[in-house]
Structures are given as C-alpha cells and as structure tokens.
N, C-alpha and C positions, 0 to 999 in steps of 0.2 A: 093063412097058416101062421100060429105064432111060431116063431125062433128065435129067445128070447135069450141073453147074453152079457152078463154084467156091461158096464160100456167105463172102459179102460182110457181110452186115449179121444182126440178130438176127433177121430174120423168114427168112433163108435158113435161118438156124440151127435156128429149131424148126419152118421144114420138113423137115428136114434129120432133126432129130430123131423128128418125127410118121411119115417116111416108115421110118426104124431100128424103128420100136416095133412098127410095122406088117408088118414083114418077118420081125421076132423072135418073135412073137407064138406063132407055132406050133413045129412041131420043126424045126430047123434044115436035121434033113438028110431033109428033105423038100423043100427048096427047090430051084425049078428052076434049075440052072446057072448064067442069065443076072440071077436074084435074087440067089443069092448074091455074085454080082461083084458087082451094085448095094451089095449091103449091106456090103458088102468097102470096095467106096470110098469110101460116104458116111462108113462108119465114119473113115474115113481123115483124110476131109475136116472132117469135125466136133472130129477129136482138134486137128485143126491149128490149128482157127478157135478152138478151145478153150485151148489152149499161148498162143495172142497175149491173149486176150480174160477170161483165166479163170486170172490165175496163181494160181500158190500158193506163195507163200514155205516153204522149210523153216525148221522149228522148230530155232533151236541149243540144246543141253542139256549 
C-alpha cells in the first residue's frame, strides 16, 4: 500500500530508505504496478532530501 509523505527530517529519511530496500530486494520487474510507483517516488523523494541534506562538493583538479 503506498503512503507516501514528503520526508522532512532523518527518521523520514531512513524510513524512506528501509521502505526502497524493501521493494528492491527482489526482482524488480516483478513488482506490482502500484509498488513500482511507490518505489519510483520514494526514490524521488529521497534523491531530493539527499541534494539539500547530503551535498557533495566537486573536486577541482
């Protein structure tokens, strides 16, 4: 069942991420439709919370 929730703080985040590992776990495209959207978005949502909260400086060389 998706129940899908912007992810605010770090405990949305690795629910966030507990629920990705959980959906990945097997073969993908075995996944019923409505999982794969779930996993589609959380992805989404995790990459975003990730960009504010997780930068990464590039290296100049």
């Amino acid at each position: 069942m998706m129940n899908i929730k912007p992810i605010r703080t770090k405990d949305d985040y690795k629910a966030a991420m507990a629920r990705i590992s959980e959906l990945t776990s097997g073969d993908p495209d075995a996944l019923p439709d409505i999982e794969f959207d779930e996993l589609e978005v959380l992805t989404i949502l995790a990459e975003a919370y990730e960009n504010v909260h997780y930068k990464i400086e590039a290296q100049v060389q």
